[in-house]
N, C-alpha and C positions, 0 to 999 in steps of 0.2 A: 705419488701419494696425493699430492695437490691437485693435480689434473683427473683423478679420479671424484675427488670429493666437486670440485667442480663442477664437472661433465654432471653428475649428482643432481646438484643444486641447480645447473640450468635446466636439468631434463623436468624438476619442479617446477618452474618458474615459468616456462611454458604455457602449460595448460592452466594452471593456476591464475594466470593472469587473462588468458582467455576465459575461462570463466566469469571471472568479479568486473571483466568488459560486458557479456553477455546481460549479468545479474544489474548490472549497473544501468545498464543500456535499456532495458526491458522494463526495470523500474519506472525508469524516467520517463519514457513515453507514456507508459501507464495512467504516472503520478500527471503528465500534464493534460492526456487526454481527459483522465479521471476530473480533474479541476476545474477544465472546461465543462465536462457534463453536470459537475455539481452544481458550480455555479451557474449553470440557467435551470436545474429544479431548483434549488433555491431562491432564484429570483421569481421563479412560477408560487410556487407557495409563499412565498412574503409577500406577494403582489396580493394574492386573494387574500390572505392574512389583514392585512391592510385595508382590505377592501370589506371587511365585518364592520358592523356599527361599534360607535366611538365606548361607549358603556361595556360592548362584549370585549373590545378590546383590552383596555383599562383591566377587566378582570383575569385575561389570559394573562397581562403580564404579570400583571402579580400572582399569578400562580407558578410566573416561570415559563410559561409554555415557548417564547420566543427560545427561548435559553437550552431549552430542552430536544426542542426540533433542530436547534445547530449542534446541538450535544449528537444525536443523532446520526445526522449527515454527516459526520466528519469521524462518526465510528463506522458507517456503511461503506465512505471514500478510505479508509485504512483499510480495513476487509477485505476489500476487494482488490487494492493494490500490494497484498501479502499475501492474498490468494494466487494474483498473478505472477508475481516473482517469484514464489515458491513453484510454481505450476512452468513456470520458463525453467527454471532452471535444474526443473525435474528429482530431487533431492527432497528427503520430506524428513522430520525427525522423529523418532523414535526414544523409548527410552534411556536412558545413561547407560552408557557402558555396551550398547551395542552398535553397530558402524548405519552408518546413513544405507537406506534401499534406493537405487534409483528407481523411477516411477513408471508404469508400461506403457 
């Protein structure tokens, strides 16, 4: 009975764990390749940013705009590193209650 439930549970564990390596691994690269590309557009645009006169300046921030352009960038760098880990690991979701489609 044991060795049934078992055999079970490892036959799970398996690919399961192959996966959330996969999911895990694909992220990461992503997440630091991704980090490197933002941070040099970001430093391209805060450089010219910077480089406006001191009065235009002065009014973008208080409008926020600094604030707004890293608001931004760090919702583009999430998007795209959700787009890719979902897109590796080929599984997309669907509404409740119906099983995950793998993707073609």
């Amino acid at each position: 009975m044991w060795g049934v439930i078992a055999g079970f549970v490892m036959s799970l564990i398996g690919p399961l764990v192959g996966y959330v390596i996969k999911a895990l691994g694909i992220g990461l690269v992503t997440y630091a390749g991704l980090d490197f590309v933002f941070d040099q557009i970001e430093s391209f645009i805060f450089s010219r940013y910077n480089g406006l006169p001191t009065t235009i300046v002065q009014i973008l921030n208080l409008l926020g705009v600094h604030s707004a352009m890293k608001i931004i960038l760090s919702s583009l760098s999430t998007c795209v590193a959700y787009k890719a880990l979902i897109g590796s690991t080929g599984l997309y979701w669907k509404k409740p209650g119906s099983a995950p489609v793998k993707s073609s």
